[in-house]
Backbone bond lengths (Angstrom), bond angles and torsions (degrees), N, CA, C in turn:
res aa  C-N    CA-C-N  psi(-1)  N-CA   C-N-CA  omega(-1)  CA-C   N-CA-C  phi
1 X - - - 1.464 - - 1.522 109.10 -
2 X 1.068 112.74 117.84 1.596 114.13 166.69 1.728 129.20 -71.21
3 X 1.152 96.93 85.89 1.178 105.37 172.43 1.327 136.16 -12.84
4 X 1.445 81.54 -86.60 2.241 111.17 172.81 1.696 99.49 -30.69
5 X 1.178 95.65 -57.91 1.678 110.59 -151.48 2.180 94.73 -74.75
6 X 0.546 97.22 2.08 1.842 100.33 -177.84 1.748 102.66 -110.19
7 X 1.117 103.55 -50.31 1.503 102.11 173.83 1.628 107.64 -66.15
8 X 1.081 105.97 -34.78 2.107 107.86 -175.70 1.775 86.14 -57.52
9 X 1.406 98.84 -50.17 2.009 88.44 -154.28 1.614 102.50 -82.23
10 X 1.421 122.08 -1.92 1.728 104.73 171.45 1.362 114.05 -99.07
11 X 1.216 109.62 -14.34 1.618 118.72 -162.97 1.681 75.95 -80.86
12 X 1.496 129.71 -60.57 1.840 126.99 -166.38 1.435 102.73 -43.74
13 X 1.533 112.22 -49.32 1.406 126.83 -177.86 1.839 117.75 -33.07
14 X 1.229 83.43 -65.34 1.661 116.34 152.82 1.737 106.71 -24.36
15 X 1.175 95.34 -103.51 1.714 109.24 179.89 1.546 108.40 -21.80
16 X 1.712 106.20 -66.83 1.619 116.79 -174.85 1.435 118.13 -60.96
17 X 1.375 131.97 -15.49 0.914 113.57 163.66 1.498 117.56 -96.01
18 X 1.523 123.10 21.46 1.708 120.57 178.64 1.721 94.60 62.84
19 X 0.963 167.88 83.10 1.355 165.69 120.58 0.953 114.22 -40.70
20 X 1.555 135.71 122.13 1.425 140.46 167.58 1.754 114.35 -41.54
21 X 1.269 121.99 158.74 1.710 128.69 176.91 1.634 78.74 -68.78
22 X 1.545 102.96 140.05 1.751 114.84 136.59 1.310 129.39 -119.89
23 X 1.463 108.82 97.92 1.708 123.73 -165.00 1.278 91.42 -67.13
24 X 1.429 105.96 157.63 1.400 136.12 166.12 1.497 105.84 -57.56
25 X 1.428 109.14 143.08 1.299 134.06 179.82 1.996 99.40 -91.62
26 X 1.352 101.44 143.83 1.654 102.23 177.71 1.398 115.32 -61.78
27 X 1.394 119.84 -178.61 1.439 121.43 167.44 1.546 115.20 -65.42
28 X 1.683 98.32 -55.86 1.473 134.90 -160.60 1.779 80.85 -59.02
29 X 1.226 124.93 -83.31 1.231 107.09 -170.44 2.000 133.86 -53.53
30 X 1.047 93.36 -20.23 1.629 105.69 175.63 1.751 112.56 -67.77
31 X 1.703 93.49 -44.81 1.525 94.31 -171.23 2.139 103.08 -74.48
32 X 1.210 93.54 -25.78 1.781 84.80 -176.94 1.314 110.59 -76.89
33 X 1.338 124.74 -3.86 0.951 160.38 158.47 1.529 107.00 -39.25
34 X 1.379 98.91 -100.01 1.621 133.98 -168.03 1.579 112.34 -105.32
35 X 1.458 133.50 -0.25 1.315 104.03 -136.18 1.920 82.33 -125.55
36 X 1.253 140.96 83.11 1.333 146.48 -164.02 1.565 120.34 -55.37
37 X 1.117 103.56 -14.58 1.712 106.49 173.39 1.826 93.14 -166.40
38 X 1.057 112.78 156.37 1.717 121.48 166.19 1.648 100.69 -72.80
39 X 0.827 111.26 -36.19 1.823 99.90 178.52 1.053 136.80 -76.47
40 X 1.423 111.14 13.87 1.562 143.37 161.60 1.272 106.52 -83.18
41 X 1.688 131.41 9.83 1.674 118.91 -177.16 1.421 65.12 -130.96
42 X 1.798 96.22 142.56 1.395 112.47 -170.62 1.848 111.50 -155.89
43 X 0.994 110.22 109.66 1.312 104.61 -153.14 1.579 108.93 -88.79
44 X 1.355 116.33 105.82 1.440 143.63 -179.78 1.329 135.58 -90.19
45 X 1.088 147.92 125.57 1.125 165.38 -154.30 1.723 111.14 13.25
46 X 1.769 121.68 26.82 1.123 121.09 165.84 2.130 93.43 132.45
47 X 1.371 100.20 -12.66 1.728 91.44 -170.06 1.565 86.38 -141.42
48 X 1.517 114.10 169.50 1.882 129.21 -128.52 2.290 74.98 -119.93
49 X 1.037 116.50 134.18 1.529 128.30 168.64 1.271 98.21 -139.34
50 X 1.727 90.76 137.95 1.294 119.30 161.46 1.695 110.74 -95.03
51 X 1.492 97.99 125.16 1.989 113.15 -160.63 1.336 78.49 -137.36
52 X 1.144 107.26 141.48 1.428 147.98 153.32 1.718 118.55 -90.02
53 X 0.654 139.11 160.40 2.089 132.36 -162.87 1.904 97.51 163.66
54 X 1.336 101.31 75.89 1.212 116.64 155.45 1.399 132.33 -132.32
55 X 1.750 124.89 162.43 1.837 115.23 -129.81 0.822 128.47 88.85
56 X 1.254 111.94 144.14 1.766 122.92 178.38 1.178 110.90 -50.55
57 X 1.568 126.04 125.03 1.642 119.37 -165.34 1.611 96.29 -91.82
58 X 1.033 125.85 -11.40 1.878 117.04 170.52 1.653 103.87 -77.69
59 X 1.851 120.38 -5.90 1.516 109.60 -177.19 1.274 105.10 -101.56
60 X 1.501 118.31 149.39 1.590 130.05 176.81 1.197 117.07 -26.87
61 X 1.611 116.63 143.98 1.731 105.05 -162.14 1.457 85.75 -98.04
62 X 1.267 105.34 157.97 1.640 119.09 150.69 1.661 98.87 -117.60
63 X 1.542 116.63 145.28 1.409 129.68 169.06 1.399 107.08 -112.22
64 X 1.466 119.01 135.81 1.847 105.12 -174.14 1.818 85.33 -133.92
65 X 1.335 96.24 132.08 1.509 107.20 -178.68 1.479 102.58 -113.01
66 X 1.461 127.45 125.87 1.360 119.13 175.03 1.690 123.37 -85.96
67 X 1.286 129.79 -135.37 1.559 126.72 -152.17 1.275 74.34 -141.22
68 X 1.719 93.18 -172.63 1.359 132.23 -163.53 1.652 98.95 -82.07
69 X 1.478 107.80 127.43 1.683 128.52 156.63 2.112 88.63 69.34
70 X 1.236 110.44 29.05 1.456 119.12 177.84 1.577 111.98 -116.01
71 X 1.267 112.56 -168.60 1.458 115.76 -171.56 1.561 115.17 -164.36
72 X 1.109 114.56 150.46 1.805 127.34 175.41 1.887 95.60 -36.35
73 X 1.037 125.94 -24.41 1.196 111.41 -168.58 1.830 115.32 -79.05
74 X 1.398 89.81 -25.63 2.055 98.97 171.12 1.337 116.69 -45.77
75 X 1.710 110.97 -10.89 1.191 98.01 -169.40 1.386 118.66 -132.84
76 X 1.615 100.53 36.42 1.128 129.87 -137.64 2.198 88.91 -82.89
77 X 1.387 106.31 -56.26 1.691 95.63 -177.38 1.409 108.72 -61.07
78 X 1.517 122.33 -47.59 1.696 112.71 -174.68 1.727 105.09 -57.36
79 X 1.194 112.84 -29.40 1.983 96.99 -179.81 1.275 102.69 -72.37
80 X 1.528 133.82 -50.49 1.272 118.04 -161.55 1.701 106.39 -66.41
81 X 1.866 119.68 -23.54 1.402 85.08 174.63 1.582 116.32 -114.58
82 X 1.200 105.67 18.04 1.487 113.03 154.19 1.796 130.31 -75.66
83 X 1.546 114.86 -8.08 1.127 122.78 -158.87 1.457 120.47 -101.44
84 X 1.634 113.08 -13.82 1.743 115.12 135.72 1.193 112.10 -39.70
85 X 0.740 102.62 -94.61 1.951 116.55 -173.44 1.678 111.72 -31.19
86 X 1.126 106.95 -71.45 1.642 123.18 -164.66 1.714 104.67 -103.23
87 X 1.554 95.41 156.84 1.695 105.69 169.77 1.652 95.40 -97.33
88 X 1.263 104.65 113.11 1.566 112.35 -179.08 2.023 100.20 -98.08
89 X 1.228 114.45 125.33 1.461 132.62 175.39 1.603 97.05 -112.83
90 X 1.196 94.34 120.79 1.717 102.91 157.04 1.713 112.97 -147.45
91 X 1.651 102.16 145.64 1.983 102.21 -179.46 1.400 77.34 -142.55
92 X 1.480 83.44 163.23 1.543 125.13 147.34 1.199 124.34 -65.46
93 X 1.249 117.20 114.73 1.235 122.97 167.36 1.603 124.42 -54.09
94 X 1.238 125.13 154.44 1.304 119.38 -157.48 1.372 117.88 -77.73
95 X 1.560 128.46 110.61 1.018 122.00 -167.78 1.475 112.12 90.75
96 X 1.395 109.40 7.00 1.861 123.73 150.06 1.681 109.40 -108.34
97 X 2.101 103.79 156.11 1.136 100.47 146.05 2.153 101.43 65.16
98 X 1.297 116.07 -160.03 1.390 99.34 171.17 1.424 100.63 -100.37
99 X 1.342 148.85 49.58 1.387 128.14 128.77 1.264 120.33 -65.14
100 X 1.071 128.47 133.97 1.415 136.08 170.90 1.298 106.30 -57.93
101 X 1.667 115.98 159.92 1.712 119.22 138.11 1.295 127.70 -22.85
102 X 1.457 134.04 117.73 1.273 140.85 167.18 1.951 96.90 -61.39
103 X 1.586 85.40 117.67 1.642 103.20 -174.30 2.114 110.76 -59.93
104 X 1.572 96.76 -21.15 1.405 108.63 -178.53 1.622 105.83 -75.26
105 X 1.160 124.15 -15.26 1.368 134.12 -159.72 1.880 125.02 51.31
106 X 1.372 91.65 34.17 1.535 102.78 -160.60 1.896 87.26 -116.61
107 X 1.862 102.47 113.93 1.486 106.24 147.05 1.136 111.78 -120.14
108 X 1.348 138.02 81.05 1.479 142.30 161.52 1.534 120.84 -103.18
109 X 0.869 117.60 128.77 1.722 130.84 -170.90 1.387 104.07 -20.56
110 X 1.380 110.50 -55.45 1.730 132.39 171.10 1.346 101.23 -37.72
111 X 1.341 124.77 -88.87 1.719 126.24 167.40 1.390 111.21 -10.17
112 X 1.508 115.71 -73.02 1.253 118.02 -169.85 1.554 117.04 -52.48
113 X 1.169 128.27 -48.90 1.181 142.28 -176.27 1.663 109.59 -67.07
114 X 1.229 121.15 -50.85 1.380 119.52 150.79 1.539 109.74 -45.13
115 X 0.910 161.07 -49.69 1.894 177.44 -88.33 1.805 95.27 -140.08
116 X 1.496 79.54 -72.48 2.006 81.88 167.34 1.499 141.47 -60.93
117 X 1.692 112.17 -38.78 1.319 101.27 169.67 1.960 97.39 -72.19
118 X 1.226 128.81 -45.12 1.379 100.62 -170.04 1.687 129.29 -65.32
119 X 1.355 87.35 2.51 2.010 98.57 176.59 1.418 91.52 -82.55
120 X 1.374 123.25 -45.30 1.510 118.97 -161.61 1.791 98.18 -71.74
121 X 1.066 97.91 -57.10 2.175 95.36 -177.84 1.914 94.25 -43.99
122 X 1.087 129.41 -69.06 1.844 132.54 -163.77 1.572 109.87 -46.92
123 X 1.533 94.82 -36.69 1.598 90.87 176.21 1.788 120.84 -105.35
124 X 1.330 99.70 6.75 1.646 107.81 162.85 1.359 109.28 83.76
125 X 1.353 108.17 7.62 1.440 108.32 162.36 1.828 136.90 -80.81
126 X 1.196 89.31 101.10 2.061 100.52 174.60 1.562 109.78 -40.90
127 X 1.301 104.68 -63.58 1.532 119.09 -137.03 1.547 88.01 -144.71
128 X 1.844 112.10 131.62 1.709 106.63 158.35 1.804 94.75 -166.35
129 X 1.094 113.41 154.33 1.563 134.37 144.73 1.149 101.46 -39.11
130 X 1.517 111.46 150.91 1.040 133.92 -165.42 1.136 115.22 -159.88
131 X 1.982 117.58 114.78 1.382 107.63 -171.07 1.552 85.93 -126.15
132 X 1.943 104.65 153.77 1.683 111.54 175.83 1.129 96.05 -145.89
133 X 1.545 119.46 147.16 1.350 126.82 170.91 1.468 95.76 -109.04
134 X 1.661 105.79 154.46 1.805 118.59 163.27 1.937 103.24 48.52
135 X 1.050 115.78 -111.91 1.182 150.16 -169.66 1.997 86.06 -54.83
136 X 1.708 93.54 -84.28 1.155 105.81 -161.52 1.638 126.07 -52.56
137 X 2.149 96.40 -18.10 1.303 103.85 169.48 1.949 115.37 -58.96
138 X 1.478 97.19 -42.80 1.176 83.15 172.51 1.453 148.79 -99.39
139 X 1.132 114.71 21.99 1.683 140.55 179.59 1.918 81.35 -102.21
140 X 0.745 145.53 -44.41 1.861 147.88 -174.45 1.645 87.84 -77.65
141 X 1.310 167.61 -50.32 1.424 137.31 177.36 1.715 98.13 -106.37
142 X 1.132 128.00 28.94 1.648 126.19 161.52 1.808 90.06 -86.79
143 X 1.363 111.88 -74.30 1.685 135.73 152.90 1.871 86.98 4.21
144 X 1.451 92.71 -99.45 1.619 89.85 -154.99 1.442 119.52 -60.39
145 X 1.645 137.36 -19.47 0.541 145.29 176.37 1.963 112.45 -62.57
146 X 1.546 110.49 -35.42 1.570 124.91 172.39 1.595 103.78 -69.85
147 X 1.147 123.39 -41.35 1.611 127.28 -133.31 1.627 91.65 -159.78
148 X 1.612 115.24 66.42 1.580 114.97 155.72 1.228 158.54 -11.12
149 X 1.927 77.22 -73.44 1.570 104.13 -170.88 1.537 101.60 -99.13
150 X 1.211 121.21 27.91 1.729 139.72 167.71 1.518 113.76 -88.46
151 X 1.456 100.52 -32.85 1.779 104.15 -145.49 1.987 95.64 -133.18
152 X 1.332 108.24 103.48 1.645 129.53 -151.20 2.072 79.41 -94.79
153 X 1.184 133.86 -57.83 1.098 115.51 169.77 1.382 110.78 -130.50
154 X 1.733 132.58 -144.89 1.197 129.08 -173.16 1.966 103.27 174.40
155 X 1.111 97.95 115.06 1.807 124.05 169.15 1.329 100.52 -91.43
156 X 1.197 93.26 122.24 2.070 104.89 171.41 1.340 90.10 -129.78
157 X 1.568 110.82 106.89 1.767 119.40 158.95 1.158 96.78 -85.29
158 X 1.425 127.13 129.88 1.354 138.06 158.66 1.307 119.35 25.42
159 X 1.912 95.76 66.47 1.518 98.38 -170.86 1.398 116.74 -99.88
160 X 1.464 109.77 172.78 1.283 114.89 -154.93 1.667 103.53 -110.48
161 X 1.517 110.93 155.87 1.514 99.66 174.72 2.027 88.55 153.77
162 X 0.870 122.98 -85.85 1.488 120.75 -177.10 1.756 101.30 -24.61
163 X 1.169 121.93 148.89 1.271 131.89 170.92 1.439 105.51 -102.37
164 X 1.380 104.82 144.17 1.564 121.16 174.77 1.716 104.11 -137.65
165 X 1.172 110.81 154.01 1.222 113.12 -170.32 1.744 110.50 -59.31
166 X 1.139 141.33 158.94 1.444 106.76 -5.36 1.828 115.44 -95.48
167 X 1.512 107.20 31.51 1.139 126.27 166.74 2.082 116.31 -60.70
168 X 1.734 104.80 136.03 1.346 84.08 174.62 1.727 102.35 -142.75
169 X 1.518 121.08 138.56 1.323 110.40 -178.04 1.265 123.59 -76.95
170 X 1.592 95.23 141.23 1.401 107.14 -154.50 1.688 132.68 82.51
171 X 1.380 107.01 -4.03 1.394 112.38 169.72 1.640 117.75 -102.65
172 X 0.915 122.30 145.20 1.605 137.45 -168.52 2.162 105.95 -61.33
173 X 0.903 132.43 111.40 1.287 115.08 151.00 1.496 148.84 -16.63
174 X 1.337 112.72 88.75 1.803 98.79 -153.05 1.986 79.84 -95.09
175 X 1.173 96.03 130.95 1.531 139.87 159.71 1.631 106.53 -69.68
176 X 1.096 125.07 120.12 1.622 124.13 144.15 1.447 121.53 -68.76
177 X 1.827 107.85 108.60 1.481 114.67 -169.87 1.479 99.50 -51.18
178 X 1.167 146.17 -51.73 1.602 128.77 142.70 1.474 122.09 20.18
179 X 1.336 90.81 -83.44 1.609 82.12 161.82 1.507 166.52 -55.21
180 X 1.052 89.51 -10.28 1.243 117.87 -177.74 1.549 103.51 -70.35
181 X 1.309 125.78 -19.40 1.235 112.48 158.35 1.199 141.72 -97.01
182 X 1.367 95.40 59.71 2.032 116.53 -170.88 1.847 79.36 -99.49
183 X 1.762 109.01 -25.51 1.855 113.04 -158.90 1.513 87.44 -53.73
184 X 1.277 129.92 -49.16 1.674 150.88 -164.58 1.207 119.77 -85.09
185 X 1.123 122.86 -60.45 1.624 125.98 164.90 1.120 147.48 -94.99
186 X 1.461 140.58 56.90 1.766 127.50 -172.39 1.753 99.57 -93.98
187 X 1.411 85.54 110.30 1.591 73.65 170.23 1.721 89.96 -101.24
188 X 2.097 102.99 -179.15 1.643 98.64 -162.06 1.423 84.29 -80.09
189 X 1.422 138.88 -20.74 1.662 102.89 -159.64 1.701 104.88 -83.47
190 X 1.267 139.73 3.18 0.941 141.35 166.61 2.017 130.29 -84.92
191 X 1.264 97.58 -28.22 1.476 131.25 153.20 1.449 95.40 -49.29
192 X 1.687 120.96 -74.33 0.993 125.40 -138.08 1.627 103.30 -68.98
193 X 1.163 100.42 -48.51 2.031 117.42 171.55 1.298 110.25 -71.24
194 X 1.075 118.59 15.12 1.812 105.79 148.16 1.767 112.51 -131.49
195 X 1.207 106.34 -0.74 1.754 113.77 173.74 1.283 96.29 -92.19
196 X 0.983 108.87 -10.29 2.067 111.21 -166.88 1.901 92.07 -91.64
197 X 0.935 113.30 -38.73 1.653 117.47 174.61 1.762 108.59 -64.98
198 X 1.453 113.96 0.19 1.743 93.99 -171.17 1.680 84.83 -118.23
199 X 1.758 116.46 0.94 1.707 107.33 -176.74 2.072 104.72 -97.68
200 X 1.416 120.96 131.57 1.255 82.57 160.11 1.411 127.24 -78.84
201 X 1.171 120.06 -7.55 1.765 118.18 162.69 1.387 118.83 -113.16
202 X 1.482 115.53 80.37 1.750 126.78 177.70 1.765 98.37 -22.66
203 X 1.137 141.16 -11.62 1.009 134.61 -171.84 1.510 120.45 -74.82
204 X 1.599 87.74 -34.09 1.578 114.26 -166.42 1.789 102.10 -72.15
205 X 1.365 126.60 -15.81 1.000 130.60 -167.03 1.868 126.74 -96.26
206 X 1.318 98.68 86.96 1.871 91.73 -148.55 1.269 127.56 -95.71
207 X 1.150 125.49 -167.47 1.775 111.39 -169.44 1.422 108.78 -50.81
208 X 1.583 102.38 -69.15 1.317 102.44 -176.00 1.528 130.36 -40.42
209 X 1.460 123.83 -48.69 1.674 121.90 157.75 1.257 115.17 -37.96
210 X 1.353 123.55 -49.58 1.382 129.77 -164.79 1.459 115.71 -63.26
211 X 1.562 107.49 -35.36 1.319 132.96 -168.48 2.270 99.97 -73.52
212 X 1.228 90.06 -48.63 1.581 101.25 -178.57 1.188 113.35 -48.24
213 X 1.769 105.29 -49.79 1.465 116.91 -168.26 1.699 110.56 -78.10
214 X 1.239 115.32 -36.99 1.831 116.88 165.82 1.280 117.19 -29.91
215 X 1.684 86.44 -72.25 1.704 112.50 177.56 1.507 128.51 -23.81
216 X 1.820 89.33 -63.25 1.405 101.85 -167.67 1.522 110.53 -72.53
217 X 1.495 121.18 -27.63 1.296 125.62 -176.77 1.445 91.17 -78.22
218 X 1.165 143.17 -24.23 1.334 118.59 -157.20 2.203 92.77 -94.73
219 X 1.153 115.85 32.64 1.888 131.03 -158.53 1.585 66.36 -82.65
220 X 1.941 115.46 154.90 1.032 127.34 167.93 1.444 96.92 -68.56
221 X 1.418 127.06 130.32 1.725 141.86 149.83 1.488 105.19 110.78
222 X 1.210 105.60 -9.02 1.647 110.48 -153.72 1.622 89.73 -60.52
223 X 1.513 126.17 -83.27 1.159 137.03 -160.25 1.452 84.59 -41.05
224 X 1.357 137.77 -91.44 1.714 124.19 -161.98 1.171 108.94 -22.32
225 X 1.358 139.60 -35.29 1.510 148.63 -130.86 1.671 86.02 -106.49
226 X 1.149 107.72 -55.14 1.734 94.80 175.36 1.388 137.50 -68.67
227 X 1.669 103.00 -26.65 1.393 95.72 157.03 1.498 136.30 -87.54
228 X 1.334 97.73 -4.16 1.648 107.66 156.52 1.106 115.76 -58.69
229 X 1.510 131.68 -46.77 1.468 134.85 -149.98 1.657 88.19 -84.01
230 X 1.142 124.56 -60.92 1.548 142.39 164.51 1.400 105.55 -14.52
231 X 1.424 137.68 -59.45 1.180 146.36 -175.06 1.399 124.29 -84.81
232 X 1.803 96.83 -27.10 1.347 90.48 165.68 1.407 138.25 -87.77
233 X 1.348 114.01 -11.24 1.562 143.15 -164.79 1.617 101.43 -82.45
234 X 1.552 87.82 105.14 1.569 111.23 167.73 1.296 117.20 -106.42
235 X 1.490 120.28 103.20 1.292 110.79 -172.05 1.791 122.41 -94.32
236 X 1.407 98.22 137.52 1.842 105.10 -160.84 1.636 113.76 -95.65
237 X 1.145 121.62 115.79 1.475 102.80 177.61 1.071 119.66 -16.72
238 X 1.694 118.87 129.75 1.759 106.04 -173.38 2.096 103.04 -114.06
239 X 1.700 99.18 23.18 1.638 84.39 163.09 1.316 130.71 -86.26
240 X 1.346 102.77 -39.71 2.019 84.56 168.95 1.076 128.52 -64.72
241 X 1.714 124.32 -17.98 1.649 117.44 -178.97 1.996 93.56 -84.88
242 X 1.190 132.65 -15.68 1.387 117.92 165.56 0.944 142.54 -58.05
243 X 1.669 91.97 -52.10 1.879 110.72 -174.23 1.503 102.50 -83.39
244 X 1.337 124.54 21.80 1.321 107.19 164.69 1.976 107.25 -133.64
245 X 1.669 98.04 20.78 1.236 88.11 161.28 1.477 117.87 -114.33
246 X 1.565 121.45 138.51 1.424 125.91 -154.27 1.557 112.39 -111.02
247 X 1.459 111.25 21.55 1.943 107.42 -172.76 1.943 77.23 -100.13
248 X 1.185 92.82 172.25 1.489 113.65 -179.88 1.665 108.20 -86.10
249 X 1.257 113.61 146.55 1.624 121.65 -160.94 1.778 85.19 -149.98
250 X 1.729 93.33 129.11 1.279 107.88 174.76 1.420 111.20 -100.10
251 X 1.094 148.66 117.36 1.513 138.65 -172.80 1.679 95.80 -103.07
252 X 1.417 107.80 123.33 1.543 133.59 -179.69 1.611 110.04 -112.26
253 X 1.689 107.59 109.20 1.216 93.92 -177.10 1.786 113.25 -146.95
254 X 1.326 102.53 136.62 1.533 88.42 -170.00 1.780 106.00 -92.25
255 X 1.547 108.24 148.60 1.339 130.04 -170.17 1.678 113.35 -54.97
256 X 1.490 96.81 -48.05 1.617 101.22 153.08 1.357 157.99 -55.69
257 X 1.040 102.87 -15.27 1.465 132.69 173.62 1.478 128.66 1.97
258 X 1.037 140.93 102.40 1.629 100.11 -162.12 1.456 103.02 -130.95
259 X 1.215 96.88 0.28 1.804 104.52 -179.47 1.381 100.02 -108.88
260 X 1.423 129.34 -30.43 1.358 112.18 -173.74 1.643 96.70 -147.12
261 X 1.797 119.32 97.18 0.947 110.92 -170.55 1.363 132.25 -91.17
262 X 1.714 105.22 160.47 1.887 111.95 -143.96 1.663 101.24 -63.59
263 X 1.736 117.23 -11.93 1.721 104.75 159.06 0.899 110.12 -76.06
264 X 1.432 156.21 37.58 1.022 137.12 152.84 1.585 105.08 -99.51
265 X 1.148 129.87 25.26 1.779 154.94 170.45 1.145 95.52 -79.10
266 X 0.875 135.89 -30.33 1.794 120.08 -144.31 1.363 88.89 -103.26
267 X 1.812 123.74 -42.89 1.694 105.54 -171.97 1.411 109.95 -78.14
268 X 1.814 121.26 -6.96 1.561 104.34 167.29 1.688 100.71 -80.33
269 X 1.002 138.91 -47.74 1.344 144.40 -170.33 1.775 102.70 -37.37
270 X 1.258 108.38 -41.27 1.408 112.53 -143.42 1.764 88.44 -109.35
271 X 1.532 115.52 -15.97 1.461 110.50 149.57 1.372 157.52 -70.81
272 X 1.686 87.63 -38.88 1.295 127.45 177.02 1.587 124.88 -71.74
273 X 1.500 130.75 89.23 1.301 118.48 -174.05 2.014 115.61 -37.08
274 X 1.321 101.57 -42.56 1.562 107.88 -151.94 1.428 100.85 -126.25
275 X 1.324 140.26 53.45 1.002 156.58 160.65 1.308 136.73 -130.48
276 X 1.629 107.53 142.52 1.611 116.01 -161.66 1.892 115.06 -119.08
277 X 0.984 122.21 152.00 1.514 116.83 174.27 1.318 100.26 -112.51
278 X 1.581 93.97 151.44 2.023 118.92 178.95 1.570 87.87 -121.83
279 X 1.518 129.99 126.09 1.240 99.98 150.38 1.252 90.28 -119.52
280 X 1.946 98.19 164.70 1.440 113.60 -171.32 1.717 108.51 -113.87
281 X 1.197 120.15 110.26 1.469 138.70 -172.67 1.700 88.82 -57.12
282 X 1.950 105.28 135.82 1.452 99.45 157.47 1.452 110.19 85.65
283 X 1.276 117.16 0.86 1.484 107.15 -164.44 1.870 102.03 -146.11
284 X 0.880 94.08 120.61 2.311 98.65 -167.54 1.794 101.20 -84.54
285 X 1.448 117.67 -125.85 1.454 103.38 -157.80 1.251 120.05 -102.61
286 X 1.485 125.82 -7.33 1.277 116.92 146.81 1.245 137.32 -150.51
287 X 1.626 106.45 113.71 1.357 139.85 -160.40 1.033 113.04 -47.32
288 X 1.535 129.57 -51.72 1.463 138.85 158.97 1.373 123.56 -34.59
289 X 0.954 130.05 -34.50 1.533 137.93 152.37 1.122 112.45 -89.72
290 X 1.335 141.15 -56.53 1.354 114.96 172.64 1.519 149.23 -59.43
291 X 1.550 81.51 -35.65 1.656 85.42 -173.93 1.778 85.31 -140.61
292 X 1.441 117.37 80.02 1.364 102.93 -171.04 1.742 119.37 -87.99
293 X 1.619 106.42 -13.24 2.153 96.13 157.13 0.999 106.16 -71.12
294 X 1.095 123.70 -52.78 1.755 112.82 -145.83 1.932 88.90 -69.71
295 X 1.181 124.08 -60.99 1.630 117.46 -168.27 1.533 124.67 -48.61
296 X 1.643 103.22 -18.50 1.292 113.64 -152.20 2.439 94.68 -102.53
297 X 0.647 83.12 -37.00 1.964 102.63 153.70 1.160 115.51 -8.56
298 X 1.328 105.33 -87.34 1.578 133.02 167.30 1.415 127.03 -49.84
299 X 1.417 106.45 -33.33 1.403 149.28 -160.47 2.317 79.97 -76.16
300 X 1.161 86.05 -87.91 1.558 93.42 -158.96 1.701 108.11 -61.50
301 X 1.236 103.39 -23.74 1.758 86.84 175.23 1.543 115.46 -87.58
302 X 1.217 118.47 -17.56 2.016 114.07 148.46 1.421 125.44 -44.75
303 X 1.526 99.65 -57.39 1.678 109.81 169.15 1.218 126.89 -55.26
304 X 1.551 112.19 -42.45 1.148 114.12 150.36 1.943 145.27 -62.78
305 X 0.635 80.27 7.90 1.373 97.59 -176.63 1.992 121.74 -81.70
């Protein structure tokens, strides 16, 4: 799927139909919102994250990193029934969800990964699992690939990192200045027709999600914050940092896929010394919201293991 070229034609979409401004929503209302205790904003390696840290904190951590223009909340059914068992940690990435703008103005994979080991030192975590969707799949094996003996296994939902045209490694993200007016305008039916591209049954995708995802994009800085990350993201061949990581990696991927497709399995498979694929029939790019028993299955008997 060509990316670039989908954002050029919704962002025009945008323009041509005259769309009203959609101002930013306050903090104060977002966090009464979304935000479950104030001691969930936690100020990390120089910028303020919203972390989640629920489970027995003496039980094995799981870390769940979400995707692009998403939030700790995607992963909202697998924590509640992962959180007997395991200490499940999940944040917002900086400038997702209610994290603010990174005050450095830096979203580069590098940043992030610096961002993560210092979440793991604050919350006293050595060693944990590690699950990422899209985006977050690949900042979760950038992660283990930096920092080894951190990361005991690793879930890649339909992660991101191989280049496909018109993507090139090592080249910068070119943005359609077009776009740039998502900063000004999201109305919901435009939200709705590109969240509807990550379900394979748009059906599956319901008010309430829809409502989360408005919201959170409409966080003061957020939208700037994504097309920063967008522009800054240089993506690096990711086979030599693979084939030399040796914990076991479950690759979770739905058959539908339409943003990040399920052949793109075969070049982690064929990278990865110690890694296996699940794919999930019926179900596009993220399983956790869509189809969150059946994906989550597979999910806990790896961890368990």
């Amino acid at each position: 799927m060509k990316r670039k070229a989908l954002f050029s034609v919704l962002a025009l979409a945008l323009v041509a139909a005259g769309c009203a401004w959609t101002p930013d929503l306050s903090r104060e209302t977002l966090e009464a919102r979304y935000l479950a205790t104030p001691a969930d904003m936690r100020k990390i390696a120089g910028t303020r994250l919203h972390v989640r840290d629920t489970g027995p904190r003496d039980a094995r951590a799981v870390i769940m990193i979400h995707g692009v223009a998403s939030s700790l909340h995607t992963w909202q059914p697998w924590a509640t029934a992962l959180e007997d068992e395991f200490r499940v940690i999940r944040f917002d990435l900086p400038g997702s969800g209610l994290s603010p703008p990174d005050p450095t103005g830096e979203y580069t994979d590098a940043r992030t990964v610096l961002i993560l080991n210092a979440l793991m030192d604050d919350l006293g975590v050595a060693r944990a699992a590690i699950i990422g969707n899209s985006l977050g799949g690949r900042i979760a094996w950038t992660y283990a690939a930096a920092h080894p003996g951190r990361v005991d296994r690793l879930v890649l939902v339909a992660p991101d990192g191989f280049a496909s045209p018109p993507f090139e490694y090592g080249k910068a993200t070119e943005i359609s200045p077009v776009f740039n007016v998502v900063e000004y305008v999201l109305p919901r039916f435009f939200l709705r027709s590109s969240l509807e591209g990550a379900y394979a049954d748009p059906a599956r995708l319901d008010d309430t999600t829809l409502g989360r995802y408005h919201d959170l994009l409409r966080a003061p800085g957020v939208r700037g914050a994504l097309l920063e990350r967008f522009r800054q993201t240089r993506l690096v061949d990711p086979k030599p940092l693979l084939s030399g990581m040796e914990m076991p990696v479950l690759l979770l991927w739905g058959e539908e896929d339409g943003f990040i497709p399920i052949s793109n399995a075969s070049d982690y498979l064929a990278a990865l010394p110690n890694a296996r694929l699940v794919r999930l029939p019926d179900i596009g790019h993220v399983p956790m919201e869509e189809a969150p028993g059946v994906s989550l299955g597979p999910v806990r008997a790896f961890l368990g293991e």
